[in-house]
N, C-alpha and C positions, 0 to 999 in steps of 0.2 A: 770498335768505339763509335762509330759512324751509325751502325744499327741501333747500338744503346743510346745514340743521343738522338735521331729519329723518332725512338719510343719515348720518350723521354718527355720529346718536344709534343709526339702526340697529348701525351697524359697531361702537358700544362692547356694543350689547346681544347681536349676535355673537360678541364677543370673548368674553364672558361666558359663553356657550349654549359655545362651547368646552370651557371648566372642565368645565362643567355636563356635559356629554354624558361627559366622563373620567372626572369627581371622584364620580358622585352612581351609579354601579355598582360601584364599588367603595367606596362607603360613607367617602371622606374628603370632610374640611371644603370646602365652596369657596370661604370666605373665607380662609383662610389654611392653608399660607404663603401666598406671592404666584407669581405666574406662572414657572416654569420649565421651560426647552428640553428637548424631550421625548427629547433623545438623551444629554445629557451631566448631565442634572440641573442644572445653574447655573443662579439668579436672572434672570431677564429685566429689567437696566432698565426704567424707565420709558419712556425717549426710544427703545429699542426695540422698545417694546410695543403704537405706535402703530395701531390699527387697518387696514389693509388697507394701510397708508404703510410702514412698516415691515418690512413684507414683502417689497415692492418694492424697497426701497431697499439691503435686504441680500440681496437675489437670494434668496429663500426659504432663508437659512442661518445657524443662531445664528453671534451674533457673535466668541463665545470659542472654539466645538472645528469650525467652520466646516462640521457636519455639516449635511447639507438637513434642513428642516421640509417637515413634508407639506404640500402643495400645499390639502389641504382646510380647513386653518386660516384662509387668507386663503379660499377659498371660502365657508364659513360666513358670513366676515365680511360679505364681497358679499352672497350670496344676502338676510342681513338686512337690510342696509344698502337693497337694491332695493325689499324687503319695507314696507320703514319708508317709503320715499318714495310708494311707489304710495299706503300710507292716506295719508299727506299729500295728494298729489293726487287721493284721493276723498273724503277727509273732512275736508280742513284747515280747513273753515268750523266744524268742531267738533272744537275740540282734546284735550276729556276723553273723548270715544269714541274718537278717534283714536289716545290714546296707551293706553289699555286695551288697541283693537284690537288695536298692535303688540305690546304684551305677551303678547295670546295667540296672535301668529304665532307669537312667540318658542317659545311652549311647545309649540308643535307639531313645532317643527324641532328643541328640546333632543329629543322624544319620538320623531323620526323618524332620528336619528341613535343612538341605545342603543337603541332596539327596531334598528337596521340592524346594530350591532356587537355585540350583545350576544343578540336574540331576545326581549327582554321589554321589556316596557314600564312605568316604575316608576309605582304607584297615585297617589304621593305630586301629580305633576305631569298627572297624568287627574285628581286629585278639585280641583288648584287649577284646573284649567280650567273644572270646574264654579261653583266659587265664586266665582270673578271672571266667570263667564257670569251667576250670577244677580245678581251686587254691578252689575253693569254695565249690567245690562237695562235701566233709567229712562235712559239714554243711549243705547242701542242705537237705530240707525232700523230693522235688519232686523227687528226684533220689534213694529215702529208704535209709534203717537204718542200713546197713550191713555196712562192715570195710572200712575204708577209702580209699581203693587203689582198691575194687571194686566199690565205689562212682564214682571214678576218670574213671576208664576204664568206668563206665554208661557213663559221660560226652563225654569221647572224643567221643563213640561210637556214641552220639547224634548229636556230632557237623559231626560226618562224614557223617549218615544217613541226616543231616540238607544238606550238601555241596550235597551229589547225589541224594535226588529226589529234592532237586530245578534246581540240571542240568539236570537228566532228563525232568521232565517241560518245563526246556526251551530251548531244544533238541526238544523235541516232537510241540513246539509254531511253532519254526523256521522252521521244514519240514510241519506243517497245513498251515499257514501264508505265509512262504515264507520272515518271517524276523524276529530280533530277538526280542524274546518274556521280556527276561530279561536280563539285563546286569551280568556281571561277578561280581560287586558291591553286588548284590542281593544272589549269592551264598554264598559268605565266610559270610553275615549277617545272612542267615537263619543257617549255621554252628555255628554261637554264638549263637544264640536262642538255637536250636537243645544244645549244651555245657550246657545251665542252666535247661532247661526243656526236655531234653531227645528226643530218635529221634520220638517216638509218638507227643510229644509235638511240634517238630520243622513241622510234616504233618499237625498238626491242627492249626497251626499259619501261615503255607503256605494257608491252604484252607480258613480260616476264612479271612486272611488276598487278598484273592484271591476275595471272594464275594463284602468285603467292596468295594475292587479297584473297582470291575465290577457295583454296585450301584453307584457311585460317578460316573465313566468315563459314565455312559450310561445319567445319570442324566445330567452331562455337555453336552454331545451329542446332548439331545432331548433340551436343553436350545438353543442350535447353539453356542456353546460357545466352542465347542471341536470337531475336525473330529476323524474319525475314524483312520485314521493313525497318528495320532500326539500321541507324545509318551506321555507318564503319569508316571512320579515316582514312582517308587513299591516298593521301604522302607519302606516310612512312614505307607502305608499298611498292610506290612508285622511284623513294629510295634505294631499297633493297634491289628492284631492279636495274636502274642506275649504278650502284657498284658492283653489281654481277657483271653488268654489261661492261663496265670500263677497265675493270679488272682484270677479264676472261675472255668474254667474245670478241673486242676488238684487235687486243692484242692478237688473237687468236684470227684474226679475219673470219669470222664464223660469225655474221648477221645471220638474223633469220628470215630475213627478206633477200632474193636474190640479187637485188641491182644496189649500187653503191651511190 
């Protein structure tokens, strides 16, 4: 029961990360109005609004102009929904880091989805990643087990080591290149990683997150579907890094840098 409401809770906090990823680059409310079909503008019931169920059950198509919904609305839902149950079963013995945790999946994937549609990545959701990395650190295990106000200095220390070698990186991009390697979006994000998972951890989700980019950009490359100077969003990258890493390698004490 505890798993299915985990998943559960993922799929409404997706539902949500929806809005959010719409409503929060174009600068309206995402509390209100309420949820409406992105082809005909009408209202979405309640009892249609179901997460990941409602999708399904109306074949991806609102119910009044029977136009399709993109397929990525119920994806979102999933991918959180999946997101939400893994911390459950790596953290369910501890419910208030757990459910921190998925909050700041959550903000990784609002952030990976408008930096993909959009190219930027809003400050407002990189600076809450930092606050709730440092509000959280006395719960965190990735950051040990010592008192709570050394947890906190762990945190910020991550989020600072997170902020300078993503600028160096892209310091070092801009004098090889000759342009800029990553925007300023990219810094204060990997300073939230770096906040939850320490500054080891903010280097291994820059690097992993560095390889993914460079697989996918060479792939679109050699397809003709991408040149070489057309820019490519490095969030969502640097996301997918970011949950490998907090998922896998920390648990796992397996940095890939030697010193802690």
């Amino acid at each position: 029961m505890a798993g299915f409401l985990s998943f559960f809770w993922g799929a409404c906090l997706g539902s949500f990360i929806n809005v959010l990823a719409y409503r929060l680059p174009r600068e309206e409310s995402v509390v209100s109005p309420g949820s409406r079909c992105p082809r005909c503008g009408r209202p979405i019931a309640p009892y249609d609004n179901i997460p990941v169920l409602s999708w399904l059950l109306l074949r991806g198509r609102c119910r009044r102009c029977r136009k399709p919904i993109p397929a990525r609305y119920i994806a979102v839902e999933a991918v959180m929904a999946c997101l939400s149950l893994a911390v459950w079963l790596r953290w369910g013995e501890r419910p208030a880091w757990a459910a921190a945790a998925v909050l700041a999946c959550g903000a990784l994937l609002a952030v990976s989805l408008i930096d993909w549609d959009t190219g930027y990545i809003p400050d407002v959701l990189s600076f809450a990643l930092i606050a709730g990395g440092v509000l959280a650190a006395p719960l965190n295990p990735l950051l040990g087990q010592g008192v709570w106000y050394w947890a906190a200095a762990s945190s910020v220390l991550g989020a600072g080591v997170g902020f300078l070698i993503c600028w160096a990186t892209a310091a070092a991009g801009k004098r090889i290149f000759g342009k800029e390697a990553m925007g300023g979006g990219d810094l204060i994000l990997l300073a939230g990683i770096g906040a939850w998972s320490g500054g080891v951890g903010a280097y291994d989700s820059l690097l992993l997150g560095s390889l993914v980019g460079a697989v996918y950009g060479v792939g679109r490359v050699l397809k003709g579907e991408l040149r070489l100077a057309d820019p490519v969003p490095f969030g969502p990258f640097l996301a997918v890094g970011a949950v490998f890493n907090f998922f896998v390698l920390l648990p796992l004490g397996f940095p890939f840098v030697p010193i802690r």
